[in-house]
MMTF fields as JSON, N, C-alpha, C and O atoms, coordinates in Angstrom:
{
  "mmtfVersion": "1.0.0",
  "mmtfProducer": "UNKNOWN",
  "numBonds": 395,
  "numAtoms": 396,
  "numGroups": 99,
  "numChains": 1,
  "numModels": 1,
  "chainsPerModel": [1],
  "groupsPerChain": [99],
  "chainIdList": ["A"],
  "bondAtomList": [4, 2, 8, 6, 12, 10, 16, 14, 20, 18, 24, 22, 28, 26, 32, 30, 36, 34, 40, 38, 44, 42, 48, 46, 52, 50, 56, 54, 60, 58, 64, 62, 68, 66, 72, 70, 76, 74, 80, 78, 84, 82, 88, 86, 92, 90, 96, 94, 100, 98, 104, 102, 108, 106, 112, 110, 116, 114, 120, 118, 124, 122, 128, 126, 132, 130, 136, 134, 140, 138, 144, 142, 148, 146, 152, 150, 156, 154, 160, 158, 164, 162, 168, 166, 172, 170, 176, 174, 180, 178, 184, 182, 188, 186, 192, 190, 196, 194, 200, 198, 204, 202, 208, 206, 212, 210, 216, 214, 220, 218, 224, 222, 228, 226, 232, 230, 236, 234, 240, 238, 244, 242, 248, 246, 252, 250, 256, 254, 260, 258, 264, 262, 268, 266, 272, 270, 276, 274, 280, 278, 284, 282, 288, 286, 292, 290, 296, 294, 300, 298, 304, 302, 308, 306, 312, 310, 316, 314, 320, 318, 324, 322, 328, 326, 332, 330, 336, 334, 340, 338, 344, 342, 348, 346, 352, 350, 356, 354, 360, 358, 364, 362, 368, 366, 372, 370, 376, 374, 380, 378, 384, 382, 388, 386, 392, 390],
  "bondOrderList": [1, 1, 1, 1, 1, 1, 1, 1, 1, 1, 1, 1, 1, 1, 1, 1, 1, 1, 1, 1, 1, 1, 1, 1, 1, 1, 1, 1, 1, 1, 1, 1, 1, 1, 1, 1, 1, 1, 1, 1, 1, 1, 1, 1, 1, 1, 1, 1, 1, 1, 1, 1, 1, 1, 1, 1, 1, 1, 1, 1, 1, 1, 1, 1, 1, 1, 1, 1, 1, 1, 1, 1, 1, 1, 1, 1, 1, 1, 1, 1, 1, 1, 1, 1, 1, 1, 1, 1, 1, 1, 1, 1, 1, 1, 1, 1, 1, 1],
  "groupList": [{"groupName": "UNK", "atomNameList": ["N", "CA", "C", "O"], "elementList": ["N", "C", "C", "O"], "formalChargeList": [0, 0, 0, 0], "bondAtomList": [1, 0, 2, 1, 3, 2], "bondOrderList": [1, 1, 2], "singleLetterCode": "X", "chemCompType": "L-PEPTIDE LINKING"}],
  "groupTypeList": [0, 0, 0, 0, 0, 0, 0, 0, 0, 0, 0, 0, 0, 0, 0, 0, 0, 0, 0, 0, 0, 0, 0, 0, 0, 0, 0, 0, 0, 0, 0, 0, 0, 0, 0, 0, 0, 0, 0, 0, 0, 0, 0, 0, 0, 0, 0, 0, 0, 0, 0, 0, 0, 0, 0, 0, 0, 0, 0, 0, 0, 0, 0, 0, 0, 0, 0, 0, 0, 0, 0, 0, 0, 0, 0, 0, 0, 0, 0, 0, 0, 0, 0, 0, 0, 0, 0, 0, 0, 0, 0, 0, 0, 0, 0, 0, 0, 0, 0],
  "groupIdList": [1, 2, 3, 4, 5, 6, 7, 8, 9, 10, 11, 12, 13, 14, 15, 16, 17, 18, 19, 20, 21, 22, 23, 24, 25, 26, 27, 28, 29, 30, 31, 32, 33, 34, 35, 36, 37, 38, 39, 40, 41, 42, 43, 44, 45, 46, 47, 48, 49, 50, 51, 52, 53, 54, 55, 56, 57, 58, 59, 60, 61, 62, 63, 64, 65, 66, 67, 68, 69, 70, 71, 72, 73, 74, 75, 76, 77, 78, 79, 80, 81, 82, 83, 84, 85, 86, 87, 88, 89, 90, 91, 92, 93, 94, 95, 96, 97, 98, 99],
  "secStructList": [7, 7, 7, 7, 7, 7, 7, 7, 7, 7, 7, 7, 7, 2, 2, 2, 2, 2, 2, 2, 2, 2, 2, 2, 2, 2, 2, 2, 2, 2, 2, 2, 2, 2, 2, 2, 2, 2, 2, 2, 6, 6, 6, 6, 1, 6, 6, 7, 1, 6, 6, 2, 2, 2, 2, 4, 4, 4, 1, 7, 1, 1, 7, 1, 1, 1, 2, 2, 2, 2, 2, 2, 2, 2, 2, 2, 2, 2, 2, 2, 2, 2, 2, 2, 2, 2, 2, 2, 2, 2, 2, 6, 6, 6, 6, 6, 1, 7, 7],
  "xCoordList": [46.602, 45.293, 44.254, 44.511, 42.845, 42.338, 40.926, 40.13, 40.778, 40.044, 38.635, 38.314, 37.827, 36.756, 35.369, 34.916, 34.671, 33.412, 32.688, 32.871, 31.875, 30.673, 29.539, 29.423, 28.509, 27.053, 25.82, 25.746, 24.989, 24.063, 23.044, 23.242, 21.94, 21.109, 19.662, 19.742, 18.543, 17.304, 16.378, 16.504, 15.437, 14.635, 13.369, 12.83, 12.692, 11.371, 10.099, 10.253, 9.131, 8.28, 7.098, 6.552, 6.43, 5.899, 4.425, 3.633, 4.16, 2.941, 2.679, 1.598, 3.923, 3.271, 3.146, 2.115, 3.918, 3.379, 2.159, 1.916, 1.373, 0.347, -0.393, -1.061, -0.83, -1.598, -1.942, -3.063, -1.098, -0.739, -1.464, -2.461, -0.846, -1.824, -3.56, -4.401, -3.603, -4.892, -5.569, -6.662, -5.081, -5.97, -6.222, -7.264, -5.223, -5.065, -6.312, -7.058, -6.365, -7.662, -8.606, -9.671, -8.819, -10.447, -10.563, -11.636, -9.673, -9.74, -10.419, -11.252, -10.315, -10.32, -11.505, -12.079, -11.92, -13.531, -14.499, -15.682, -13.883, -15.438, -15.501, -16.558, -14.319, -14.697, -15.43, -16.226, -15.037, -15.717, -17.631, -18.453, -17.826, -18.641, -19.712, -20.89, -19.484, -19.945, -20.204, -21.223, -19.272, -19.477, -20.765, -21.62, -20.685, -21.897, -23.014, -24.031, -23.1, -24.602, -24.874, -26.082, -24.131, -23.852, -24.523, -25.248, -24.176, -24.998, -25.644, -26.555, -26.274, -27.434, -28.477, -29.489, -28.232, -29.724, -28.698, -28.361, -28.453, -28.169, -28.523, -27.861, -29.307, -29.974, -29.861, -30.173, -29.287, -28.148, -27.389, -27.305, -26.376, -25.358, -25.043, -23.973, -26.271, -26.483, -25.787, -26.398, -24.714, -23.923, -22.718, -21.801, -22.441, -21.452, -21.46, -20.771, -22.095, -22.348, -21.192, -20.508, -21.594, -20.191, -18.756, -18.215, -18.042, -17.091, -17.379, -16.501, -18.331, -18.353, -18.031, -17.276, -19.348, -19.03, -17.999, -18.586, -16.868, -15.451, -14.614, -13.631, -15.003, -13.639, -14.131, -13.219, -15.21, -15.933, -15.151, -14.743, -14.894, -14.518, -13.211, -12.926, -12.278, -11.23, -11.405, -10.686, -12.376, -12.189, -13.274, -13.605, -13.791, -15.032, -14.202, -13.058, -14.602, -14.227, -14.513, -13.599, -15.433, -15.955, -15.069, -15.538, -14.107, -13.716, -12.071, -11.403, -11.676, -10.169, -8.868, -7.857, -8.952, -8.181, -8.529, -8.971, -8.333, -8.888, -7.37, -6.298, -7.689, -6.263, -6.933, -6.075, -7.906, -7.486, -6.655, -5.719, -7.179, -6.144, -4.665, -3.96, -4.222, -2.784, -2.437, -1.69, -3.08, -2.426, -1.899, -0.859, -2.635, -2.602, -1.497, -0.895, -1.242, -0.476, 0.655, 0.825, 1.402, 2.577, 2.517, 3.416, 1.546, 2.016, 2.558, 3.405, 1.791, 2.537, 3.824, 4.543, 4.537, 5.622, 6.8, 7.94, 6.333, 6.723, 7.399, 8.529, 6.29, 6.593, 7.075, 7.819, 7.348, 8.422, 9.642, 10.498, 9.724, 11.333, 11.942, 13.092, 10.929, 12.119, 11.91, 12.61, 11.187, 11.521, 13.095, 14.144, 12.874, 14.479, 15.483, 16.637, 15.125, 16.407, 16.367, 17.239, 15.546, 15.853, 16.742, 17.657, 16.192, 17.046, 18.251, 19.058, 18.755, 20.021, 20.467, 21.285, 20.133, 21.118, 21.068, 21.896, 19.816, 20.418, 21.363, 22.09, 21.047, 22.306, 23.668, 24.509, 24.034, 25.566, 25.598, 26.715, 24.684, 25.426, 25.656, 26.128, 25.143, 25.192, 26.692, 27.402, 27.239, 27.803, 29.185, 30.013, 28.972, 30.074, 30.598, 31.675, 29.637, 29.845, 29.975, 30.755, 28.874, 28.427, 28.168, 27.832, 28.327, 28.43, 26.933, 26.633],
  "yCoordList": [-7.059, -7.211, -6.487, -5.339, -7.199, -6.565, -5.648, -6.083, -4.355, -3.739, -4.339, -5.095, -4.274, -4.664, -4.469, -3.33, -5.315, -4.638, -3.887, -4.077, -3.043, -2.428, -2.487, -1.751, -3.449, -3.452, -2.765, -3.013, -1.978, -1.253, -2.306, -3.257, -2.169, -3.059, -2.184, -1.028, -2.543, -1.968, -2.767, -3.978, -2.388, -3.321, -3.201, -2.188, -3.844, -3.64, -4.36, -5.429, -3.505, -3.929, -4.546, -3.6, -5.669, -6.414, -5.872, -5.511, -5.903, -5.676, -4.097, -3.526, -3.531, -1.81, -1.94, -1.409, -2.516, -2.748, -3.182, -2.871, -3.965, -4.754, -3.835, -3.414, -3.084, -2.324, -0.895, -0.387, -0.502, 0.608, 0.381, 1.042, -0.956, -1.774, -1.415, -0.758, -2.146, -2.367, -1.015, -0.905, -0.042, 0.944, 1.893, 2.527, 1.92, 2.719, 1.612, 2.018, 0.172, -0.338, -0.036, 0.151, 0.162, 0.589, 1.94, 2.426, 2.888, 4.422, 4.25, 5.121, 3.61, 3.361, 2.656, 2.862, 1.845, 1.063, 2.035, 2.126, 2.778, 3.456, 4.929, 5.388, 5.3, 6.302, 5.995, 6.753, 4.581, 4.063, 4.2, 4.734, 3.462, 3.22, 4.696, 4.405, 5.667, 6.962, 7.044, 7.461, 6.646, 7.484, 6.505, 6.929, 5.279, 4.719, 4.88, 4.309, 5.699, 5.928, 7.264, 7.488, 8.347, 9.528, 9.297, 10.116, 8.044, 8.135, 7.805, 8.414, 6.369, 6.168, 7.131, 7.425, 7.547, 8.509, 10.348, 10.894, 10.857, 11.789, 13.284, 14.299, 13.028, 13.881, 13.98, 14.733, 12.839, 12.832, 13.463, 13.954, 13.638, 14.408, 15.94, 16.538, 16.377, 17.635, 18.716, 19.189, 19.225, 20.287, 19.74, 20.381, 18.254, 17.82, 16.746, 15.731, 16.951, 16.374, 16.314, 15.55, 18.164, 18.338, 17.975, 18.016, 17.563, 16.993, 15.769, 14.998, 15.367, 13.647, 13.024, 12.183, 14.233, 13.56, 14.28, 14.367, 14.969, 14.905, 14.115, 13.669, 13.871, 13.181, 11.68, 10.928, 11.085, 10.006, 8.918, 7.95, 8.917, 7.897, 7.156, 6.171, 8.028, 8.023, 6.968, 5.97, 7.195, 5.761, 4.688, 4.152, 4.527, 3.551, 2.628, 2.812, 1.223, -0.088, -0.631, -1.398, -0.627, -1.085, -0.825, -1.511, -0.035, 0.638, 0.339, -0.202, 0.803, 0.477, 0.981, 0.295, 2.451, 3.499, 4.295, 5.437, 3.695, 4.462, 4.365, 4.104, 4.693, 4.97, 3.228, 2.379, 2.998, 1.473, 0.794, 0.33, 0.605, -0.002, 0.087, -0.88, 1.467, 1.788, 1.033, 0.055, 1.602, 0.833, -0.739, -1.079, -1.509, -2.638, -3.224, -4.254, -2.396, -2.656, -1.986, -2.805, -0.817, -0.232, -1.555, -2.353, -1.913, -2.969, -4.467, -5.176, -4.662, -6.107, -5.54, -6.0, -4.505, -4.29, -4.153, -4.522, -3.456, -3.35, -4.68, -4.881, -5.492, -7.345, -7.285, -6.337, -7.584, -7.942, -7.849, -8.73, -6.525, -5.614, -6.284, -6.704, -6.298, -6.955, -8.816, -9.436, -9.41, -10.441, -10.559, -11.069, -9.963, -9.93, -9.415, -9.681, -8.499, -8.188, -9.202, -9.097, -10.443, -11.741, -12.726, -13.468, -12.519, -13.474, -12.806, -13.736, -11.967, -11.609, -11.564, -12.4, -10.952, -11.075, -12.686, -13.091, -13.733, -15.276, -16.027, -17.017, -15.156, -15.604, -15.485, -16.302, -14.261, -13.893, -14.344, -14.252, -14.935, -15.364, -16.995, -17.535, -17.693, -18.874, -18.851, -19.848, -17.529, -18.045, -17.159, -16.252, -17.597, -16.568, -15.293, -14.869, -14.708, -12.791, -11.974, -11.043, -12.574, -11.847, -12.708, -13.888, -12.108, -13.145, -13.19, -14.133],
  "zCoordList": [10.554, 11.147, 10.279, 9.915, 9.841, 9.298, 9.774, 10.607, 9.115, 10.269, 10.577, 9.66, 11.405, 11.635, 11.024, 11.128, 10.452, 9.085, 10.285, 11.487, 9.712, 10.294, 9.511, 8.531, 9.901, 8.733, 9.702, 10.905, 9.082, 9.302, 9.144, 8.388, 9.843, 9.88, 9.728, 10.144, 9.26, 9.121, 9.889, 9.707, 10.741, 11.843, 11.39, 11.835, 10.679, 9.858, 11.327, 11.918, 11.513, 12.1, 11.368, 10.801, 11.1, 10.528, 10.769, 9.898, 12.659, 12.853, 12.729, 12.867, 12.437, 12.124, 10.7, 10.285, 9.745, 8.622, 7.878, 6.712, 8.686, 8.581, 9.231, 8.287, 10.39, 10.379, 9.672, 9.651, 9.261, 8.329, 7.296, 7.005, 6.4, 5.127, 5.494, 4.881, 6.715, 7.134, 7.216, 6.661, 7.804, 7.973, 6.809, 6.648, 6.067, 4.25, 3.505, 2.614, 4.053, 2.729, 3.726, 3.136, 5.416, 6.127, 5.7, 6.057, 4.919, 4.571, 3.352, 3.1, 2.774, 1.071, 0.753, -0.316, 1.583, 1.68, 2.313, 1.985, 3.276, 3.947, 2.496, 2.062, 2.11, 1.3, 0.093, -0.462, -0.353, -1.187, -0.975, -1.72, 0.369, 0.713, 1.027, 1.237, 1.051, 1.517, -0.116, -0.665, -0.601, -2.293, -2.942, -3.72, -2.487, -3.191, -2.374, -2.767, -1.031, -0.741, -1.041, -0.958, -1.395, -2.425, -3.81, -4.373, -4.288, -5.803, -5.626, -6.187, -4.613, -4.833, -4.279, -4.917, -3.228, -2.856, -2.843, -1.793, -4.072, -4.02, -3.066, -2.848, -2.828, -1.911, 0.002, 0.925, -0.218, 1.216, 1.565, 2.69, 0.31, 0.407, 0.225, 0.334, -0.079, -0.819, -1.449, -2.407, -1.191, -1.853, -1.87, -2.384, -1.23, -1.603, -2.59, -2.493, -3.342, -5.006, -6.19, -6.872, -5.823, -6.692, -6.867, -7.972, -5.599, -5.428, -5.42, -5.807, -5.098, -5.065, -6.841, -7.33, -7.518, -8.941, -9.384, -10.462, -9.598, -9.685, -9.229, -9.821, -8.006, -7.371, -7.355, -7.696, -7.082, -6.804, -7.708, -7.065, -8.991, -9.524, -9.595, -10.277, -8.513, -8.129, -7.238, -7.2, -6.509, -5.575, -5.275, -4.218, -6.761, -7.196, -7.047, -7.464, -6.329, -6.396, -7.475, -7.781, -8.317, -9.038, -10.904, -11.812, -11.177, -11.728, -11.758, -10.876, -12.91, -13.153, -12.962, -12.814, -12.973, -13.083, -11.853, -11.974, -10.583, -9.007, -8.322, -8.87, -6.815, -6.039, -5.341, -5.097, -5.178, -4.964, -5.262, -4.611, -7.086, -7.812, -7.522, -7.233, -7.635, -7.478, -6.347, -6.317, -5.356, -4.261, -4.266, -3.701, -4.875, -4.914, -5.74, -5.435, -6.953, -7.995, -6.835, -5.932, -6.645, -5.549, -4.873, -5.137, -4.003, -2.917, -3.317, -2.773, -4.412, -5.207, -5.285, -4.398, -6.19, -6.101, -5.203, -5.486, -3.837, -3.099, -2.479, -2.034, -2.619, -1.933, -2.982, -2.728, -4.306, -5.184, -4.991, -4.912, -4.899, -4.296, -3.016, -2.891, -2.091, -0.927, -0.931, -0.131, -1.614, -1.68, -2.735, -2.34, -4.063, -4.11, -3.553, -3.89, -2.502, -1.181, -0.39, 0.472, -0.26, 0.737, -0.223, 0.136, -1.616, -2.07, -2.63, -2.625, -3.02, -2.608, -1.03, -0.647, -0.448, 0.602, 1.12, 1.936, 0.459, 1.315, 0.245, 0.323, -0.751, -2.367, -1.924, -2.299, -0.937, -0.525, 0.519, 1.027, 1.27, 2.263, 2.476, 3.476, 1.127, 1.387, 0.654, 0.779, -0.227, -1.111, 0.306, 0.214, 0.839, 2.205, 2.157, 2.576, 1.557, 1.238, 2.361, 2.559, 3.256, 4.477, 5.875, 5.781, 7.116, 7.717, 8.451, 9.183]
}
């Protein structure tokens, strides 16, 4: 008799995924957005200048090398990665690996 498999399973929530996404790009647009009414009327912001122009270009939309960007580039990857965990795991199971 042979013993019985045991497979672990991972339960991915789609709509916590998707809001998560969602609220990391409404974080990332309003900071954006604070930073471009920061340059334009500098005097709004007043002593927080200094950090704005240090840190500010970090999360210019407009710009190449920001944590926008990253994000975007990580998240393509991310969908890369488990689309090839769908097509392996539907690769083994058409080929009767798994049941």
């Amino acid at each position: 008799m042979k013993p019985e498999k045991k497979y672990s399973y991972v339960e991915i929530s789609p709509s916590l995924i998707a809001a998560a996404i969602a609220g990391f790009i409404t974080v990332l647009v309003l900071v954006h957005s604070v930073l471009t009414v920061c340059w334009l009327s500098p005097t709004t912001c007043g002593s927080a200048m200094g950090p704005i122009n240090f840190f500010g270009h970090l999360f210019d939309l407009n710009r190449e090398w920001n944590i926008p960007t990253w994000f975007s580039v990580i998240q393509l990857f991310a969908t890369s990665l488990a689309l090839i965990l769908v097509a392996v795991t539907q690769k083994s199971r058409s080929a009767g690996l798994t049941p």
